[in-house]
C-alpha positions in Angstrom: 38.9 5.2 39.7 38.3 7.6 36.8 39.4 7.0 33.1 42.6 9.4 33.8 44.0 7.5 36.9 43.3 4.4 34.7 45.1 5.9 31.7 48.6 7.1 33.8 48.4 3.9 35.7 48.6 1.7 32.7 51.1 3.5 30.9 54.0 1.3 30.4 56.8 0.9 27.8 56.2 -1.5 24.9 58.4 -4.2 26.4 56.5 -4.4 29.8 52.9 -4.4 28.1 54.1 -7.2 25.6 55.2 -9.2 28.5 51.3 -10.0 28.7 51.9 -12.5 25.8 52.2 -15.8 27.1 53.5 -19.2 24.9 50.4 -20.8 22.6 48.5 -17.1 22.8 46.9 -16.1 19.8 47.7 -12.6 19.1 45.1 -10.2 16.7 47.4 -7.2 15.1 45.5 -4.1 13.9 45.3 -4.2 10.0 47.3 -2.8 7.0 49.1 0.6 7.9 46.9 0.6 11.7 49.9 -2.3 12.8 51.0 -0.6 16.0 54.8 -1.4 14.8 56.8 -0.9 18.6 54.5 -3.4 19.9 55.0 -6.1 17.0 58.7 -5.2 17.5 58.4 -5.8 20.9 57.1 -9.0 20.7 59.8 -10.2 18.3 62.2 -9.3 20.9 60.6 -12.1 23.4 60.9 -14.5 20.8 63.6 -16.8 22.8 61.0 -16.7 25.6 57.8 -18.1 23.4 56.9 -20.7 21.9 53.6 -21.4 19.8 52.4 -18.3 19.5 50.1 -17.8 16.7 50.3 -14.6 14.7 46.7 -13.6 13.1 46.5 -10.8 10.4 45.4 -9.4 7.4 47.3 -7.5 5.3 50.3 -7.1 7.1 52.2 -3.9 5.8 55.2 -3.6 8.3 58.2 -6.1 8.2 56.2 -9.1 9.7 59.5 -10.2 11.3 57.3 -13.1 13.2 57.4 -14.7 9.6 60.9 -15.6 9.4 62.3 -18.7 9.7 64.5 -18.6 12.6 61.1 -17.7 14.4 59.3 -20.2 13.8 59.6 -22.0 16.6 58.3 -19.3 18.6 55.5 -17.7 16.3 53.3 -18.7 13.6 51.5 -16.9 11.8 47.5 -17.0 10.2 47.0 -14.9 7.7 43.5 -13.9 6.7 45.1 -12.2 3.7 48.4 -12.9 2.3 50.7 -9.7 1.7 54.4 -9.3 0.2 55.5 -9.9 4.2 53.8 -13.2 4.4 53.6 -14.7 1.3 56.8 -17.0 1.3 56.3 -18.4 5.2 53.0 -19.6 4.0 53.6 -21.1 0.9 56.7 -22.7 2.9 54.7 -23.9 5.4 55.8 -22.0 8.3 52.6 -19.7 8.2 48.9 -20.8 7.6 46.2 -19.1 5.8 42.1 -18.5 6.6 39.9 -18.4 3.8 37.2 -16.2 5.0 35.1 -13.2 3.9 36.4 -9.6 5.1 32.9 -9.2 6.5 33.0 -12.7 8.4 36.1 -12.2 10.2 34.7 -10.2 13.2 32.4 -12.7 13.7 35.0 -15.2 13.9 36.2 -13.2 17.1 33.2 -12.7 18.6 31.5 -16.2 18.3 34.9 -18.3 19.9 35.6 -19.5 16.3 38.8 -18.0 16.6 39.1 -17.1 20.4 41.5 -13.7 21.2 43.7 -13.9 24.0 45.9 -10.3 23.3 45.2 -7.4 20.4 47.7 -5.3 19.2 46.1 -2.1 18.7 46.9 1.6 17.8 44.9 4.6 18.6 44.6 8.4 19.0 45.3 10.3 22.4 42.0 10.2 25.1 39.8 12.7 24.2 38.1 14.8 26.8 35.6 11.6 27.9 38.6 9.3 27.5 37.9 7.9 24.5 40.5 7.0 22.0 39.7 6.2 17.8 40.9 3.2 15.7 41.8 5.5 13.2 42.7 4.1 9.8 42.0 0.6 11.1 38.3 -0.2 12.4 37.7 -3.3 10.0 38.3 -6.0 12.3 40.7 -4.5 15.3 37.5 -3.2 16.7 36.3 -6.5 17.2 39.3 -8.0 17.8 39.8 -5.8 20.9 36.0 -6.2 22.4 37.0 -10.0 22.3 40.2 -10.2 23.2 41.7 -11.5 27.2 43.9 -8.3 27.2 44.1 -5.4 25.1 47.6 -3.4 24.5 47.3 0.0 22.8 50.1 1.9 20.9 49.1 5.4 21.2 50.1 7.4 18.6 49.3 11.6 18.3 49.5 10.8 14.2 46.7 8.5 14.0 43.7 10.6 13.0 40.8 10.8 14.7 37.8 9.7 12.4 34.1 9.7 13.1 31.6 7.0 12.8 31.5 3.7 15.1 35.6 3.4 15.7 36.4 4.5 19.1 36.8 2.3 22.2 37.1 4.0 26.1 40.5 3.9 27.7 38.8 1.7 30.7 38.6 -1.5 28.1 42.0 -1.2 27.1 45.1 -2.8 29.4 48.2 -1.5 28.8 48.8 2.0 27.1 52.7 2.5 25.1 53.2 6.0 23.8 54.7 6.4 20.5 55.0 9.0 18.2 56.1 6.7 15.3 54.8 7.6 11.2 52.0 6.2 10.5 52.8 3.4 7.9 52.3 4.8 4.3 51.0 3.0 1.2 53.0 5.2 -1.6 50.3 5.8 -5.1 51.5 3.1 -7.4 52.6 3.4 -11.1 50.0 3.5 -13.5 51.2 2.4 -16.7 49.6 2.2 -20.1 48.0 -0.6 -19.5 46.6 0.3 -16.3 45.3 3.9 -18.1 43.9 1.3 -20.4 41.8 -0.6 -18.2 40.8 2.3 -15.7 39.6 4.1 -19.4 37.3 1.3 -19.7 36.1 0.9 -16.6 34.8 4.4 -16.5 33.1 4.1 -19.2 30.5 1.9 -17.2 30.5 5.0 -14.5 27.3 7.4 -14.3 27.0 10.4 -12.7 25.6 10.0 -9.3 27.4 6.8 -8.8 28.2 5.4 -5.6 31.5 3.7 -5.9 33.8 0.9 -3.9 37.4 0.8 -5.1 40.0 -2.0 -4.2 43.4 -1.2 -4.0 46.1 -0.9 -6.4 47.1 0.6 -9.8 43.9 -0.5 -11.6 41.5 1.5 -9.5 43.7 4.7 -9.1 44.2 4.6 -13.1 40.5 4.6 -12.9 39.8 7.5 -10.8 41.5 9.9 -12.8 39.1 9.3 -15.5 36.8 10.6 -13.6 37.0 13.9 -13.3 33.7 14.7 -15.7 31.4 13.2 -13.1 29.0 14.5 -10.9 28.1 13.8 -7.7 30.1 10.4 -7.2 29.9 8.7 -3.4 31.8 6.2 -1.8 30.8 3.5 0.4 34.2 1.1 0.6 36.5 -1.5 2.2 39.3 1.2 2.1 40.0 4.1 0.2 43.4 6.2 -0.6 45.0 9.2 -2.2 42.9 9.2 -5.1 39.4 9.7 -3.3 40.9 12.7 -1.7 41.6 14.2 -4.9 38.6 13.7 -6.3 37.2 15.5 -3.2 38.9 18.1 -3.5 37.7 18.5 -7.0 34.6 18.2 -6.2 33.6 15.1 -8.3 33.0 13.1 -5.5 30.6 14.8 -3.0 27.8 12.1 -1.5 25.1 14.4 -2.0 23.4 12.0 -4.1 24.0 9.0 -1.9 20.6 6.7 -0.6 23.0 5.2 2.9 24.7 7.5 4.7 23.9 10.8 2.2 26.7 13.4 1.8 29.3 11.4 3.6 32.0 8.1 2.9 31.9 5.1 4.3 34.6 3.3 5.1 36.4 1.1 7.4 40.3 0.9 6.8 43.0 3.5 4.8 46.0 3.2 3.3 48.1 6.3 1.7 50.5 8.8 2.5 50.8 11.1 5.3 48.9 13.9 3.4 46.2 11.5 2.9 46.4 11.1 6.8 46.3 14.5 7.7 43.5 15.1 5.6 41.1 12.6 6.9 41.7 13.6 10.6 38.6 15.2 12.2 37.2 15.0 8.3 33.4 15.6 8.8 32.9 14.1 5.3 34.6 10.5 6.6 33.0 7.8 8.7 34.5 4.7 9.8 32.7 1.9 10.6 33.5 -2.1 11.6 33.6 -4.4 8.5 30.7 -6.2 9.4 28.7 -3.0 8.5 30.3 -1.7 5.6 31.0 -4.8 4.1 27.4 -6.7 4.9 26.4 -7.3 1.2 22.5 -5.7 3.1 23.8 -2.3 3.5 26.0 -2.4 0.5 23.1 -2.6 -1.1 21.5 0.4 0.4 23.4 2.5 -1.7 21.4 2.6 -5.2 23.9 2.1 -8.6 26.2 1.1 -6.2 29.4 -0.3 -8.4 32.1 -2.3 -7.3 35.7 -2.8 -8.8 37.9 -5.2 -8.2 40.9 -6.8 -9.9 41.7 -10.8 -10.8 44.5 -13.1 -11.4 42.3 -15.0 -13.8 39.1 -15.2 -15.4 38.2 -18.3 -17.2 35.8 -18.7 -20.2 33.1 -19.6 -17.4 33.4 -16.1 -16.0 34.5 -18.1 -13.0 37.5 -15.3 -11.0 40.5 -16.2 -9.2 41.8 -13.3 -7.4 44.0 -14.7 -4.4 45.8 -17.8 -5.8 48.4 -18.3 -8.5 47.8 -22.2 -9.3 47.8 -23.9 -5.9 49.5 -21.1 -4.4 48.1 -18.7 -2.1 49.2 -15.0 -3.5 46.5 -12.2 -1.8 43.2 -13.3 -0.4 39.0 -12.8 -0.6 39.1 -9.8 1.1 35.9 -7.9 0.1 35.3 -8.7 -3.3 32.1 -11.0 -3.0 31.4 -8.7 -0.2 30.5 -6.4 -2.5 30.2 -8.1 -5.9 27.1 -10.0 -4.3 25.8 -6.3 -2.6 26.0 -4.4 -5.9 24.2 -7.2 -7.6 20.8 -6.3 -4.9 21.7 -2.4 -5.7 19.2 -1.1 -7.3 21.1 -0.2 -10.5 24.3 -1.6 -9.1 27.0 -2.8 -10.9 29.9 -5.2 -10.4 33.0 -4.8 -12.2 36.5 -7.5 -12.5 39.3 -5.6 -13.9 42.4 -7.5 -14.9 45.3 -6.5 -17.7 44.5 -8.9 -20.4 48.3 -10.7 -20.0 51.2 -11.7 -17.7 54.6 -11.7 -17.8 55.5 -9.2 -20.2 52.8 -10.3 -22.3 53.8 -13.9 -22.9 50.5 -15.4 -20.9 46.8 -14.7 -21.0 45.0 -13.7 -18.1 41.8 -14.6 -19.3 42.6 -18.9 -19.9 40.1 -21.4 -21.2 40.4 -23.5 -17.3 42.1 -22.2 -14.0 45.1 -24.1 -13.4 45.0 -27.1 -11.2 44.5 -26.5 -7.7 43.8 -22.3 -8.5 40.7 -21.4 -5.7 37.6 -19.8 -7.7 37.6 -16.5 -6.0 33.9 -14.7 -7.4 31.3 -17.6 -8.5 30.6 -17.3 -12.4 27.4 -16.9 -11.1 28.1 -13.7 -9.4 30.1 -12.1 -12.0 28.9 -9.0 -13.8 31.2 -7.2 -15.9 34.8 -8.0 -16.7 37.2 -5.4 -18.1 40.7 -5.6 -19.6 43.4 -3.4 -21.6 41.0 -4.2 -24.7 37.6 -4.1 -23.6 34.7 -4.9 -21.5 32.8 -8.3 -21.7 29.6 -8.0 -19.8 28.5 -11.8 -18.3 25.1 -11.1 -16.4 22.2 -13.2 -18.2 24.6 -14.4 -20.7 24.5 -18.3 -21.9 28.2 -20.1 -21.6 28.9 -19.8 -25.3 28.0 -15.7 -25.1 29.9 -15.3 -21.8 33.0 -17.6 -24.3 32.5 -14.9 -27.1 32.4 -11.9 -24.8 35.7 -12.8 -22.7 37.5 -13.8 -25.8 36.7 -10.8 -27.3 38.7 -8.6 -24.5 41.6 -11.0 -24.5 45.0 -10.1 -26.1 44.5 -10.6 -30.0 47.6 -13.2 -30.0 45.7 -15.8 -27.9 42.1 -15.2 -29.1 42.5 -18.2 -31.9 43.6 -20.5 -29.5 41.4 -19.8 -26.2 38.3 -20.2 -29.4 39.7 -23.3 -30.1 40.5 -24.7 -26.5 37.0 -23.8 -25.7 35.1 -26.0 -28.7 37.6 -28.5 -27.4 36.7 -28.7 -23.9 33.2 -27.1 -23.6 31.6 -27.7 -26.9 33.3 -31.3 -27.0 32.0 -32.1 -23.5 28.4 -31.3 -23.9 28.4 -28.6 -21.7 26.4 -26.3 -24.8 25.1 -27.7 -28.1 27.4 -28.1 -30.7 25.4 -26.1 -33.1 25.4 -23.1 -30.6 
């Protein structure tokens, strides 16, 4: 049988492929704005007829309807990060949540650790040798649909077509369901003052010829559009958006000077608007790759001066980061920031950046704190950290003794609670014997 007869033949609708599911399955969904949508809306619709099913994820960016309650009996869901979707079934105990690496979590498929029986995936049309491309969601979903006991495919003409090691052959995929849904879009966010602030700051740090990883948010779009004075900037990231494109277009960010992959960006999910999408389809400046390339902390380092940013919850006077808990609550997750805080850190002349607004809650709590709260998960070692930035400075960490590293993060805290974290420190640090008292 060739690839065509194979492709018509296993055309179905999204409620006869999802029929495949079977009670106690566990179920992979394509990442972020890749989630194949009809297909996870499919499944909901069999809830009365499963039971057990378990639900695993990253970011999920569509409703996540298998997270509410009156579903619970039916699905459960494993998040290997937490988004606005899933946050309140897992802290309510009706979901579960995976501390891993971004980078680990193909292995995790491939090795049995976390065995696949169905993956939700969405793809481009066939090309000519009948291969379709994971578009804006290679990351895991590759992996997860090499491993998995049946594969289901949302085919979708608005995916774009992206070069690099993303596409599978229609003759490894089951069931095909045609769809000409949007794409799901990540909207910019607001930059405020603060966030102009801190992306300011971070760009001071920035040379020209720098090869860059961005994590998403407010905090690293505020810092690309300080930006536009470089030369020759590359990218090698997790995921990029709107604001690499621009900075294309500009020509700021061209490659050229790149050590890994010259003249081109690496990547291996995206997020953005439909503009965004359009532009990176059949891009020959764009290659996508599984996160177990992009993200190994090895070929991170490849790129010299590569520098990573990535934001925090909270940084204690350690240096030690929490990024994905509030307290003992789970808010985000790992993701890739030791990924490539510990690959920037073998760069030659790479850099590692934590960017965080100096306060909370309108102001009325610091972000930088003399200890995490009870039960908050250290994110980045203090051992690993390089720079941290805030709204009033930057404190660099590397090589620095406790009491310097102290000094240095009080220094970019908000002026209100700079007395007090000084004084909670002597009392708990220099009390304690962890530095000399005449330091």
């Amino acid at each position: 049988m060739n690839w065509k007869d194979h492709y018509e033949g296993c055309t179905v609708s999204a409620q006869t492929a999802v029929k495949a599911i079977k009670p106690q399955d566990r179920v992979v969904v394509a990442h972020a704005c890749g989630e194949p949508r009809g297909l996870t809306t499919a499944m909901v619709e069999r809830a009365k007829e499963l039971r057990g099913v378990e639900i695993v994820h990253m970011v999920a960016m569509g409703k996540a309807q298998y997270c509410l309650p009156e579903h619970c009996e039916s699905f459960r869901h494993n998040s290997l990060f937490v988004g606005a979707t899933s946050r309140q079934a897992i802290n309510e105990g009706r979901g579960d949540y995976t501390p891993c690496f971004f980078s680990e979590i193909p292995l995790l498929f491939r090795n049995d650790t976390l065995p696949v029986d169905v993956a939700l995936i969405q793809v481009t049309p066939p090309d000519k040798q009948g291969f379709v491309c994971l578009g804006i969601s290679v990351d895991y979903t590759k992996q997860a649909a090499s491993s998995a006991r049946t594969v289901i495919a949302q085919v979708n003409p608005n995916m774009p077509r992206i070069a690099g090691d993303s596409s599978l052959h229609v003759t490894d995929i089951n069931y095909f369901v045609h769809s000409d849904e949007p794409l799901i879009e990540m909207s910019p966010p607001r930059i405020g003052d603060t966030e102009k602030a801190i992306g300011k700051n971070v760009a001071s740090l920035l040379q020209d010829g720098d090869c860059l990883q961005l994590g998403i948010g407010a905090i690293p779009d505020a810092t690309l559009t300080f930006l536009e004075d470089k030369n020759d900037l590359g990218i090698h990231s997790e995921m990029i958006s709107d604001g690499v494109m621009h900075l294309v277009e500009r020509g700021v960010v061209t490659c050229r000077r790149k050590s890994f992959h010259p003249n081109k960006i690496v990547i291996t999910f995206a997020m953005g608007t439909t503009e965004f999408y359009k532009w990176l389809d059949s891009n020959t400046m764009i290659e996508m790759y599984p996160v177990d390339y992009t993200n190994n902390p090895v070929n991170i380092a490849k790129n010299d001066n590569l520098v990573s940013l990535n934001s925090a919850l909270s940084v204690d006077l350690l240096g030690q980061v929490a990024a994905d808990t509030l307290g003992p609550r789970q808010y985000s997750g790992v993701g890739g920031q030791v990924d490539f805080v510990r690959g920037a850190r073998i760069s030659k002349g790479g850099r590692s950046i934590i960017a965080l607004p100096a306060t909370a809650s309108k102001g009325r709590v610091s972000r930088i704190v003399s200890v995490l709260e009870r039960g908050q998960a250290v994110t980045t070692s203090r051992n690993d950290v390089d720079y941290v930035v805030s709204d009033y400075g930057v404190a660099h960490l590397r090589g620095k003794t406790v009491a310097q590293r102290a000094e240095a993060l009080i220094a970019i805290a908000a002026p209100e609670f700079r007395d007090q974290l000084s004084a909670e420190f002597k009392d708990i640090y220099v009390s304690s014997g962890t530095r000399p008292k005449t330091a």
